[in-house]
C-alpha positions as CSV (number, residue, x, y, z in Angstrom):
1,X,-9.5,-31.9,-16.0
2,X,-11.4,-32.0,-12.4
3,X,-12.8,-28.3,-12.4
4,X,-12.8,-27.4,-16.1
5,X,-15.3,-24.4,-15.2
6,X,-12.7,-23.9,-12.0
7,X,-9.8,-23.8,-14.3
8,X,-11.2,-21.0,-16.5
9,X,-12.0,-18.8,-13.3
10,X,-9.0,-18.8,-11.5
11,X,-6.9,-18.2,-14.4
12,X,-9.8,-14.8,-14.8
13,X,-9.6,-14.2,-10.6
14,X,-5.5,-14.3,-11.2
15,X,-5.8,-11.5,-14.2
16,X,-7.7,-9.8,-11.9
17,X,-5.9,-10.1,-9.1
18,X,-3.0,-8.6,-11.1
19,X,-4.5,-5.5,-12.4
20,X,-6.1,-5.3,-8.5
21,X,-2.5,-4.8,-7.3
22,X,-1.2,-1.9,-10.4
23,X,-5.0,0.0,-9.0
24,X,-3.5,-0.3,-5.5
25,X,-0.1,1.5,-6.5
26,X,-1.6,3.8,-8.4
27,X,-4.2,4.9,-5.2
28,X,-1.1,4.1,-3.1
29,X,1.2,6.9,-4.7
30,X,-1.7,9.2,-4.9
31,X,-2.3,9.1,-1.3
32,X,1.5,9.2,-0.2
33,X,1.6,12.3,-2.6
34,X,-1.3,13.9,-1.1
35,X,-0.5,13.2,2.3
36,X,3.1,14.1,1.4
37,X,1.4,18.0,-0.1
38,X,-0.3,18.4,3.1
39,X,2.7,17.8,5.1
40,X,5.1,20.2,3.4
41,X,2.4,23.1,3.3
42,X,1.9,23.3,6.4
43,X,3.8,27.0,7.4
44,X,3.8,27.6,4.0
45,X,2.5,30.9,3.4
46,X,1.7,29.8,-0.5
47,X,0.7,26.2,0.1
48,X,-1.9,26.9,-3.1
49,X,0.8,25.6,-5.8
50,X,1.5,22.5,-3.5
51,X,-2.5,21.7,-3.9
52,X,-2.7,22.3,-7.1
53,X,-0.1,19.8,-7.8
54,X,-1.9,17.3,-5.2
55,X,-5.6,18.1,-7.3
56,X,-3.7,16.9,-11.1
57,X,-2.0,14.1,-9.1
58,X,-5.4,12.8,-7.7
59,X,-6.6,12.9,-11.6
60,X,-4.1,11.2,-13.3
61,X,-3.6,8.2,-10.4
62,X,-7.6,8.1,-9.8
63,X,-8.4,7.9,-13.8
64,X,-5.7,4.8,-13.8
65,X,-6.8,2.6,-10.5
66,X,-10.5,3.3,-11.6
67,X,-10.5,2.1,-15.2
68,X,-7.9,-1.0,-13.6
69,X,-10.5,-1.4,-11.0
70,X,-13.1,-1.4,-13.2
71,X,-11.5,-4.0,-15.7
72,X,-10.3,-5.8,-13.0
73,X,-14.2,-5.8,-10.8
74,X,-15.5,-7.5,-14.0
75,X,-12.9,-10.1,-14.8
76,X,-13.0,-10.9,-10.8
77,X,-17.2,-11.5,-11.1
78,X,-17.0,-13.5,-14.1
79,X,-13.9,-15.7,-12.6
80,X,-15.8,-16.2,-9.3
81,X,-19.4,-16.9,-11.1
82,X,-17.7,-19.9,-13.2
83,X,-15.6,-21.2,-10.4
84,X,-18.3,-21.3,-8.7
85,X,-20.4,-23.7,-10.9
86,X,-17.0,-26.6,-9.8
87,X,-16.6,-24.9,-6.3
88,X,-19.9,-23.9,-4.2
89,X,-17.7,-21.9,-1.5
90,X,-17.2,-19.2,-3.9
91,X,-21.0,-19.1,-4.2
92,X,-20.4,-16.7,-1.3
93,X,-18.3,-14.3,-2.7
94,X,-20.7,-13.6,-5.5
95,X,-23.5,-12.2,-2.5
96,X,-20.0,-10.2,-1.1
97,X,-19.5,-9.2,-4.8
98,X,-22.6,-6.9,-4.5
99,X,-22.0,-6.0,-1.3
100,X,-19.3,-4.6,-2.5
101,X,-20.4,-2.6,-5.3
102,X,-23.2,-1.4,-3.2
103,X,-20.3,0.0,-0.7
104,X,-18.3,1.6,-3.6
105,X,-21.5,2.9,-4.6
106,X,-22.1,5.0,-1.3
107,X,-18.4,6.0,-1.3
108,X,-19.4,7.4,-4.7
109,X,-21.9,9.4,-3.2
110,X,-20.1,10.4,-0.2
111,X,-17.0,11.4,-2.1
112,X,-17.7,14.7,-1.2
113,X,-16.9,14.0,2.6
114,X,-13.7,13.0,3.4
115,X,-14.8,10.5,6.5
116,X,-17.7,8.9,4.9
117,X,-15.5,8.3,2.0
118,X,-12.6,6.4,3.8
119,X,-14.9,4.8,5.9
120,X,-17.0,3.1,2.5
121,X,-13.2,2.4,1.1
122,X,-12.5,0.8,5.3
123,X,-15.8,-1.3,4.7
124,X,-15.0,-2.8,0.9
125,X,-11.1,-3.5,2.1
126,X,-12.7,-5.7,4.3
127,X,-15.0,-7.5,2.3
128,X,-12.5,-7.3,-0.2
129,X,-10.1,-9.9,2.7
130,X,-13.3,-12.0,3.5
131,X,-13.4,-12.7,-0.5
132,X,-9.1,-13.3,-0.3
133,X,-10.2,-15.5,2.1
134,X,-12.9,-17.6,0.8
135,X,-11.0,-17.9,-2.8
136,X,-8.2,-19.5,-0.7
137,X,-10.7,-21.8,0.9
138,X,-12.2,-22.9,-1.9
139,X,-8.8,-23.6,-3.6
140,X,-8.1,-25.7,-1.0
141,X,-11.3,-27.8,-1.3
142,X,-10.6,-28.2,-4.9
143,X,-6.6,-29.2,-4.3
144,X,-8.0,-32.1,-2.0
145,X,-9.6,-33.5,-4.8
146,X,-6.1,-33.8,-6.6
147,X,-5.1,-34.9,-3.6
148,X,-2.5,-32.1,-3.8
149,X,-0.8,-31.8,-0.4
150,X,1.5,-28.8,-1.3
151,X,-1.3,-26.4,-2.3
152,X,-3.2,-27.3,0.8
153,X,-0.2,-26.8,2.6
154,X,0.5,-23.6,1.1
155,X,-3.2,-22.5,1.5
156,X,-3.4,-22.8,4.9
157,X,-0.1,-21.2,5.6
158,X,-1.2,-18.3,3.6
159,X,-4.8,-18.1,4.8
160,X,-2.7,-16.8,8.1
161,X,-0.7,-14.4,6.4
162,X,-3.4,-13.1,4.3
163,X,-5.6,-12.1,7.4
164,X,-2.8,-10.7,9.7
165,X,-1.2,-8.4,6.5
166,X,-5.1,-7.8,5.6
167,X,-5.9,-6.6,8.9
168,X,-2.8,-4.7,9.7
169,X,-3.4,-2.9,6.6
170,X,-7.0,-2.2,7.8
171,X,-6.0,-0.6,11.1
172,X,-3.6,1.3,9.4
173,X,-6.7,3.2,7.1
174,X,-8.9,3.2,10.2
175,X,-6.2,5.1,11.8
176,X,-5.2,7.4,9.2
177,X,-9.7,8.2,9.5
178,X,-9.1,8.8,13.1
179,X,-6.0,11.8,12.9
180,X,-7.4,14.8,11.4
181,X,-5.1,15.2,8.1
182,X,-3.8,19.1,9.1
183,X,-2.8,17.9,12.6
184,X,-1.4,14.8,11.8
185,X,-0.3,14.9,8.3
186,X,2.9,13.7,8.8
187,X,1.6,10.4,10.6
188,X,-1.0,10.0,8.1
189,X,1.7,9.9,5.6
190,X,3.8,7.4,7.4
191,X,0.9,5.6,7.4
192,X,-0.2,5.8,4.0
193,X,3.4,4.3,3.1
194,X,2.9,1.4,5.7
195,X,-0.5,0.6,4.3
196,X,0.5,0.3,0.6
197,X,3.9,-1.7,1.5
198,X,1.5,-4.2,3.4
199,X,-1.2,-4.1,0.6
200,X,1.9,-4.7,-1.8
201,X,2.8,-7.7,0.0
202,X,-0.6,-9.1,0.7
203,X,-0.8,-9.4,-2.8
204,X,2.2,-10.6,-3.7
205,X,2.0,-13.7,-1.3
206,X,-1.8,-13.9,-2.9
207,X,-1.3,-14.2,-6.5
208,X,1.6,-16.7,-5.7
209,X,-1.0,-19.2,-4.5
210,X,-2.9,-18.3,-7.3
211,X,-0.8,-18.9,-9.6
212,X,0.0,-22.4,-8.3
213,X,-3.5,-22.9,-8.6
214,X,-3.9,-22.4,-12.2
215,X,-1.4,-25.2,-12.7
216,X,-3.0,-27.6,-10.4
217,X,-6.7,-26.7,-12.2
218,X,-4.9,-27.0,-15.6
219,X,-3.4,-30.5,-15.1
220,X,-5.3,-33.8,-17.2
């Protein structure tokens, strides 16, 4: 085994990855459902149950993608710190790592307003690519060792599609921050759906290369 340290963090990055993607649904449904609330209240002369509904859905989705975030935040730190000891591009992501937490930090703070909120959650998407990114990158470092020609391959073809989904997805939230949500709920909504179809798939096509890469790291 090449990267023992390597093997050991992927396989923790791919965990992570996993329980990443359940968070993502989970804030996924709770913002169709709020966006969805907004939508149908509107001329509504008792919209009060509607928001009720949309408050308890926010608590039961947001309890589930936090804790799943939170597992998922560790397992990613620890995976990324021992592939780094075989690998120094991920090196990097550790310093976008706290960036990150320092970014979900403020959104903490701002919760409170709606813009500053989004635009903390805009921010750590985007680091959140850059560190997609660099994993990929470094994967493909490592597969050149093994001399491994279909990983590399794979890699570079899905660097592309990571960045082009990763950024559509972006615009899509930076929009969404742009319409106010009583004048535009519907679009917001329609947006909301795009986003986490595009997040879905981001994913997907993510932990595929990942998974290939635990093999590889895994092999005598």
């Amino acid at each position: 085994m090449k990267f023992p340290n390597a093997a050991k963090g992927v396989s923790k990055i791919f965990t992570a990855e996993i329980l990443s993607l359940i968070a993502l649904v989970a804030v996924g449904i709770m913002s169709i459902f709020s966006a969805f609330v907004v939508a149908t209240s509107q001329g509504n002369s008792d919209p009060s149950a509607g928001f009720v509904a949309s408050a308890a859905g926010f608590v039961v989705f947001g309890a589930v993608a936090g804790i799943l975030g939170i597992i998922a935040l560790i397992l990613n730190i620890v995976g990324v710190v021992q592939t780094a000891k075989d690998e120094d591009s991920f090196r990097v992501i550790i310093y976008l790592t706290v960036l990150s937490l320092i970014v979900a930090f403020a959104a903490a703070v701002f919760s409170g307003n709606q813009f500053a909120s989004n635009l903390s959650k805009t921010v750590s998407d985007l680091v959140s690519l850059i560190c997609s990114v660099l994993v990929v990158l470094g994967i493909i470092n490592m597969a050149a060792q093994y001399n491994n020609i279909e990983i590399i391959e794979k890699g570079g073809k899905i660097f592309k599609i990571i960045i082009i989904v990763g950024l559509l997805s972006l615009i899509m939230r930076c929009i969404s921050i742009i319409i106010p949500n009583q004048n535009g709920a519907v679009i917001i909504l329609i947006l909301a759906i795009i986003s986490l179809i595009l997040g879905i798939v981001q994913y997907c096509i993510y932990l595929s290369f990942l998974s290939k890469a635990k093999k590889m790291l895994n092999e005598e």
